[in-house]
Structures are given as structure tokens and as C-alpha cells.
Residue, then its C-alpha position, 0 to 999 in steps of 0.5 A: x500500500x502507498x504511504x500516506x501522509x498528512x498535507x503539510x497543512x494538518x498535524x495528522x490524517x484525522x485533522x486532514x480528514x475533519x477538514x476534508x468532511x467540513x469542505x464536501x458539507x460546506x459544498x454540498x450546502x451551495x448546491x443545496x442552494x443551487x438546485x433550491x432556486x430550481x425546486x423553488x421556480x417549479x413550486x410556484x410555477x406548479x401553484x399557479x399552474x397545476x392544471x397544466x402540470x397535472x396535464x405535462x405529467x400524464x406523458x410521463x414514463x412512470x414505470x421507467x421512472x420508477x425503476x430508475x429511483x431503485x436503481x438509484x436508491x441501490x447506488x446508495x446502498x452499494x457506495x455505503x457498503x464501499x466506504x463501510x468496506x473500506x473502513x475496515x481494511x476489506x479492500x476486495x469488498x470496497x472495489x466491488x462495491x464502488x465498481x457496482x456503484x458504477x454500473x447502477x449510475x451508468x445504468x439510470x444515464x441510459x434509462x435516461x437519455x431513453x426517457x429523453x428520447x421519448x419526450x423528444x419523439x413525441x415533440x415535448x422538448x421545448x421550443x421550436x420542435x415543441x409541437x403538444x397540441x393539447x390543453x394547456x399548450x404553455x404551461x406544458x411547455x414550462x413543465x417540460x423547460x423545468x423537466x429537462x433543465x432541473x433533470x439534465x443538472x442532475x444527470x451532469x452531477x451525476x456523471x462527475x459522480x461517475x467520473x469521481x468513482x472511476x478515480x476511487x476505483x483505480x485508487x482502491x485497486x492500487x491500494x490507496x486506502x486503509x482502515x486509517x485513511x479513507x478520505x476519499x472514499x467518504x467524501x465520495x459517498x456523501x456527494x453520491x448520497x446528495x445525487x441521489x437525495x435531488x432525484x427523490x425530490x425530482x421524482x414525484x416532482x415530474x412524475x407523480x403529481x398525475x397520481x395526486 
């Protein structure tokens, strides 16, 4: 295993690791931030709209959204069991799990991207190529604008997610990690968490209200 060190900042890997956990949480509370001002737009605009809203749903996949947030929810539960691994000296577990981690994310992408195209084929998407004929014509569209622009935020976090696990793989592989330096992979566990904590709230959201 490579040695680690503590950076020439911090007395020892613990210090380095409180810090660590106080950068990702003070982050993590911009993007709360972020993604609150989106929820905020779609509440009111669902509030004075909810006809209309209640219309743009019935397009809606609810089956290919619904598999999605268990696929999604079992990410959470494969990255805990990574950290959890690791924390224990269990490195073998710890790849197996984040490279599981992996292919569950890369699974919902697709998934997604096929929702996508299906709301595209059949003119839902935006603009110029948006031709809904129904009731509702405008505020349709408003649900789809914030459909694909609140959705694709989270897809676009959710691939620098990928993106991230594929380095803690390769880490992990090499043997990076200890029971007593495991930084990474914590930090790692939260952003996924909070990924996959929007999408909860983007499901019922885009999918559901038709149901209420």
C-alpha cells in the first residue's frame, strides 16, 4: 500500500480528514442552494399552474421512472457498503462495491437519455420542435423547460459522480486506502448520497403529481 501522509497543512490524517468532511458539507450546502432556486421556480410555477402540470405529467414514463429511483436508491446502498468496506481494511469488498456503484449510475444515464428520447419523439422538448397540441399548450411547455433543465443538472452531477468513482476505483485497486485513511472514499459517498437525495425530490416532482 502507498504511504500516506498528512498535507503539510494538518498535524495528522484525522485533522486532514475533519477538514476534508467540513469542505464536501460546506459544498454540498451551495448546491443545496443551487438546485433550491430550481425546486423553488417549479413550486410556484406548479401553484399557479397545476392544471397544466397535472396535464405535462400524464406523458410521463412512470414505470421507467420508477425503476430508475431503485436503481438509484441501490447506488446508495452499494457506495455505503464501499466506504463501510473500506473502513475496515476489506479492500476486495470496497472495489466491488464502488465498481457496482458504477454500473447502477451508468445504468439510470441510459434509462435516461431513453426517457429523453421519448419526450423528444413525441415533440415535448421545448421550443421550436415543441409541437403538444393539447390543453394547456404553455404551461406544458414550462413543465417540460423545468423537466429537462432541473433533470439534465442532475444527470451532469451525476456523471462527475461517475467520473469521481472511476478515480476511487483505480485508487482502491492500487491500494490507496486503509482502515486509517479513507478520505476519499467518504467524501465520495456523501456527494453520491446528495445525487441521489435531488432525484427523490425530482421524482414525484415530474412524475407523480398525475397520481395526486
Amino acid at each position: 500500500m502507498t504511504a500516506i501522509t498528512p498535507a503539510a497543512q494538518f498535524d495528522d490524517l484525522e485533522q486532514e480528514h475533519e477538514a476534508s468532511r467540513l469542505g464536501m458539507w460546506t459544498f454540498l450546502a451551495t448546491e443545496v442552494l443551487f438546485f433550491g432556486v430550481l425546486f423553488a421556480a417549479y413550486a410556484i410555477s406548479r401553484l399557479l399552474y397545476p392544471q397544466g402540470f397535472i396535464a405535462a405529467s400524464q406523458h410521463s414514463d412512470l414505470m421507467l421512472g420508477g425503476i430508475e429511483t431503485a436503481v438509484l436508491l441501490t447506488s446508495s446502498a452499494t457506495m455505503a457498503m464501499a466506504a463501510r468496506a473500506i473502513r475496515h481494511g476489506r479492500r476486495t469488498q470496497a472495489l466491488q462495491m464502488t465498481l457496482v456503484t458504477m454500473a447502477l449510475g451508468a445504468a439510470f444515464i441510459v434509462m435516461h437519455l431513453q426517457g429523453y428520447h421519448h419526450h423528444i419523439e413525441e415533440g415535448l422538448f421545448p421550443g421550436v420542435n415543441f409541437t403538444y397540441e393539447g390543453p394547456y399548450r404553455n404551461q406544458v411547455e414550462l413543465f417540460y423547460f423545468l423537466y429537462f433543465v432541473m433533470t439534465a443538472f442532475h444527470l451532469l452531477h451525476l456523471i462527475v459522480g461517475l467520473c469521481i468513482l472511476a478515480v476511487i476505483a483505480v485508487m482502491t485497486w492500487r491500494e490507496w486506502f486503509s482502515p486509517e485513511y479513507y478520505t476519499p472514499v467518504e467524501l465520495t459517498a456523501l456527494y453520491w448520497d446528495f445525487v441521489d437525495i435531488v432525484w427523490i425530490f425530482l421524482f414525484p416532482s415530474f412524475y407523480l403529481i398525475s397520481l395526486a
